[in-house]
C-alpha positions in Angstrom: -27.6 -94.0 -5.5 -27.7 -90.9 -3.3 -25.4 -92.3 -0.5 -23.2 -92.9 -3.0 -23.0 -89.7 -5.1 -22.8 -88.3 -1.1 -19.8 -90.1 -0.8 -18.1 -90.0 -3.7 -18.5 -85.7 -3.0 -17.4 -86.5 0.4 -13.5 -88.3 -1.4 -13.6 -85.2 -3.8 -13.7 -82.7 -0.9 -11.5 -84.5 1.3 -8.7 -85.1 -1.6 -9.0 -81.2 -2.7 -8.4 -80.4 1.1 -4.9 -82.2 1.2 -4.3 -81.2 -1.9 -4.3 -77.7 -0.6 -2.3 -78.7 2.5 0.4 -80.3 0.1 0.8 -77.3 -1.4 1.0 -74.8 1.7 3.4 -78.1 3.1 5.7 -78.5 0.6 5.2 -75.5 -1.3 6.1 -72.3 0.6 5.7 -70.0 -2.4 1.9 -71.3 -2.5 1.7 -70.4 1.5 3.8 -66.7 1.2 1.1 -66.1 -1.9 -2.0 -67.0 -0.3 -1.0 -65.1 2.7 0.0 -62.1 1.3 -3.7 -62.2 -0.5 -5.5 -62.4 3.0 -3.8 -59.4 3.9 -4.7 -57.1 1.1 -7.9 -58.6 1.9 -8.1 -57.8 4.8 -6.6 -54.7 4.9 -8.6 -53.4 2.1 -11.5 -51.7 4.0 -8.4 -49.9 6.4 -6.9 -48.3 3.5 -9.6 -47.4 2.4 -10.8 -45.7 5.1 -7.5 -43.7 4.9 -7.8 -42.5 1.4 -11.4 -41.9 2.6 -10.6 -39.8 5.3 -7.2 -37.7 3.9 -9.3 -35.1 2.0 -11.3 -34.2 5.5 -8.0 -34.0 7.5 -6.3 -31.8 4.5 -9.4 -29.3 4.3 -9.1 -29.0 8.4 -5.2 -28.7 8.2 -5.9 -26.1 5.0 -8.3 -24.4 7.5 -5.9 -23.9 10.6 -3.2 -22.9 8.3 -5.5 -20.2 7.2 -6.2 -19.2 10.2 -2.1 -19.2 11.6 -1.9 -16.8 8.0 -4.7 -14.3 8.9 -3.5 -13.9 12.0 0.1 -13.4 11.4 -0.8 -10.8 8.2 -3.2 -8.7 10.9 -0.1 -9.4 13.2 2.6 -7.5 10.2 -0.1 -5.1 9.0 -0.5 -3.4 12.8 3.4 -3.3 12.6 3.3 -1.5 9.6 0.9 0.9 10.9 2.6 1.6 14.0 6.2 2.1 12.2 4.4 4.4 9.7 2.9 6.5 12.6 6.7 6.5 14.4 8.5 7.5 10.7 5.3 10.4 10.7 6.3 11.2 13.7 9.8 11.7 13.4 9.1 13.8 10.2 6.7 16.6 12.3 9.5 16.6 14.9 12.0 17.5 12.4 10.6 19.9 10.4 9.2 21.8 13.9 13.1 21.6 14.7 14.0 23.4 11.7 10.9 25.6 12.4 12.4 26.5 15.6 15.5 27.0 14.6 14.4 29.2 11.1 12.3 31.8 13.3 15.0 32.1 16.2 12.5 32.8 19.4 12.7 30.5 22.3 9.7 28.0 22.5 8.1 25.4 24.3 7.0 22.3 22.8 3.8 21.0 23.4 1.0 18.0 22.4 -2.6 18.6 21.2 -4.6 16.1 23.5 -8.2 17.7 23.4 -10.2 19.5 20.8 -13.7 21.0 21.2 -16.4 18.4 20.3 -18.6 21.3 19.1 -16.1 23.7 18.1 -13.5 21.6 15.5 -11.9 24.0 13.7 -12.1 26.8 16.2 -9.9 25.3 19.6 -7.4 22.7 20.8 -5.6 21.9 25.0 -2.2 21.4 24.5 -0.2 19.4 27.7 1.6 22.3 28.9 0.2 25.3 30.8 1.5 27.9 33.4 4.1 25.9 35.2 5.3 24.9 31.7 6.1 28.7 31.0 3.0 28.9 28.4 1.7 32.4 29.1 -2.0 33.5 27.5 -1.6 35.2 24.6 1.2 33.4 23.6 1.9 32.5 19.5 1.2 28.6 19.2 2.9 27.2 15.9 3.0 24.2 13.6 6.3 23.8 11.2 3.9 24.7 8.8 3.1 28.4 10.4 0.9 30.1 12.5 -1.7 27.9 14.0 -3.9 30.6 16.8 -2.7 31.6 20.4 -3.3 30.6 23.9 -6.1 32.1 25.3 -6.5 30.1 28.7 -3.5 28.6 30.9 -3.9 26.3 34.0 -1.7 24.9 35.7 -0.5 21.5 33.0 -2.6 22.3 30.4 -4.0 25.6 28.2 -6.6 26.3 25.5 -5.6 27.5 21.9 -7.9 29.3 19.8 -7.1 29.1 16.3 -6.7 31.8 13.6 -9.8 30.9 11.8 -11.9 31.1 15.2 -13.8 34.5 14.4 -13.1 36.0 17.8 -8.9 35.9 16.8 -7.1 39.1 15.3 -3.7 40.1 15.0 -1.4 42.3 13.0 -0.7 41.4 9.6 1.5 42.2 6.2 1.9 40.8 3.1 5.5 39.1 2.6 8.1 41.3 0.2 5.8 44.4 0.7 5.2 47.0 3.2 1.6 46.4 3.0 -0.1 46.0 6.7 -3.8 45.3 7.8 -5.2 42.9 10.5 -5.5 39.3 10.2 -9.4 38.5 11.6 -10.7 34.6 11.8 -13.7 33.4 9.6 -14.9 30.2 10.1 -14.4 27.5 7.7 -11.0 26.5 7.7 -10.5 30.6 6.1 -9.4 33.6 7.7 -9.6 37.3 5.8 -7.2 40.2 6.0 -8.9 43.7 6.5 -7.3 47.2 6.0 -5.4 46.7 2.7 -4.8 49.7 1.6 -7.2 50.4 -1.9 -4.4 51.3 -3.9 -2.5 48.5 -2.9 -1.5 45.6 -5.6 -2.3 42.7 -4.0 -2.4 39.3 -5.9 -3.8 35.4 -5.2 -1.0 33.9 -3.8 0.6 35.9 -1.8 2.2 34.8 1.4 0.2 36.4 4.6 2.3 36.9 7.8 2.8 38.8 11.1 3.9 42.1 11.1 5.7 44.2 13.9 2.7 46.2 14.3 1.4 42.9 16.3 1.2 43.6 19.8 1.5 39.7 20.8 3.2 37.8 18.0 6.8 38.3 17.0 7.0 39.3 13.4 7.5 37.4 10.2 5.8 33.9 11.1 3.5 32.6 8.4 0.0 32.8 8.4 -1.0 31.4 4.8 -1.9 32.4 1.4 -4.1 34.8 0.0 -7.0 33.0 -2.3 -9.2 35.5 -2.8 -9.5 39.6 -3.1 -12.4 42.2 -2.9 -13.2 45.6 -2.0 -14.6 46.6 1.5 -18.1 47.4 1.3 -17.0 51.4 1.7 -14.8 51.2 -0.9 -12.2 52.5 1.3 -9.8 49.4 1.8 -9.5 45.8 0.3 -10.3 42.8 2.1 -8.3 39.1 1.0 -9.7 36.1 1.9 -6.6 33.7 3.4 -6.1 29.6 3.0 -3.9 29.2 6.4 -0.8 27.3 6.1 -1.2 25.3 9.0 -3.9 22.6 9.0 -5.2 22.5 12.6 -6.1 19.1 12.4 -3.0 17.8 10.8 -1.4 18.6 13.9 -0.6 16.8 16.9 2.7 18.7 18.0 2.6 22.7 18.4 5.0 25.0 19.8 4.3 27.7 21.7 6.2 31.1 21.4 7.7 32.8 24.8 
């Protein structure tokens, strides 16, 4: 009985086998069919892989994208910077020009490249000295007004105190009046006009400059604005307290008055 169930499964097999040949023989839809389902078959696990794999190449191409993007916006931000410094630049040139030109005394341009580490507000080195033509005592100038003098000259170089260093003084007057008195430095950023006369009318706001009674400076070049006034402590003058014009360390090109 088992031999022949054995063989009768043995017929079965063999007739389903040529069955299937008849069809892939004689029936070339069957074979195109049955081929193209091996291949998605066996290309499942490939594209798979693929679709695995796309999100981990995106995030690394996102990533060096990124990277190209910070670069190039550092890259445009340190042009931007640089044109804004030239465009600066150009503006402090022009309005020293039309300084120049405004107070009509020949001049020598010049460069801060040096200030005093322990003295700020109270000295500069400019790149011109002797063989320049800078001569010590000279009136150094922004657009903006009176900025000190020279003090020291070498040979390329020469140091400027400024009119708020305590050891400066020059002859003073207040714009529009025939008021004189003699511009001292006072530390701070400030510097104070002594010798106003006491009757004198003398109001906050009032433009401070050189006068002819200076012995170095040529007259009528700003020195900055009065913010403050008292009496001396003798009650015979007035003292003003004065807000230069000139920022020291705004500056980075002076002119120097022959």
């Amino acid at each position: 009985m088992l031999k022949l169930f054995t063989k009768k499964r043995y017929w079965i097999l063999l007739i389903c086998f040529l069955a299937l040949v008849s069809l892939f023989i004689f029936i070339p839809s069957v074979s195109q069919s049955a081929k193209n389902i091996s291949i998605k078959v066996l290309s499942f696990p490939v594209e798979w892989f693929r679709q695995l794999s796309q999100p981990i190449r995106s995030k690394s191409e996102l990533a060096s994208q990124n990277k190209a993007l910070i670069e190039k916006v550092a890259e445009l931000s340190l042009e931007r910077d640089q044109l804004m410094y030239i465009k600066k630049e150009n503006e402090r040139l022009r309005e020293l020009l039309k300084f120049k030109k405004r107070i009509g005394f020949e001049t020598i341009s010049a460069e801060i490249i040096a200030r005093d580490p322990n003295d700020w507000v109270g000295s500069f080195v400019i790149d011109k000295g002797s063989l320049d033509g800078v001569e010590k005592g000279s009136a150094v100038c922004s657009a903006e007004g009176l900025l000190g003098k020279v003090v020291d000259t070498g040979d390329r170089t020469s140091s400027v105190m400024l009119l708020t260093h305590p050891s400066f003084k020059t002859g003073a007057a207040l714009e529009d009046m025939r008021t004189n008195g003699v511009v001292v430095g006072s530390s701070r950023g400030m510097a104070r006009m002594l010798y106003i006369p006491i009757d004198a009318e003398v109001k906050e706001g009032a433009v401070v400059v050189t006068s002819s009674y200076s012995r170095v400076f040529p007259k009528g070049i700003t020195v900055g604005r009065i913010v403050a006034v008292e009496k001396s402590k003798t009650g015979l003058y007035k003292s003003a307290l004065i807000k230069p014009s000139a920022n020291s360390l705004d500056q980075e090109e002076v002119l120097c008055i022959k």
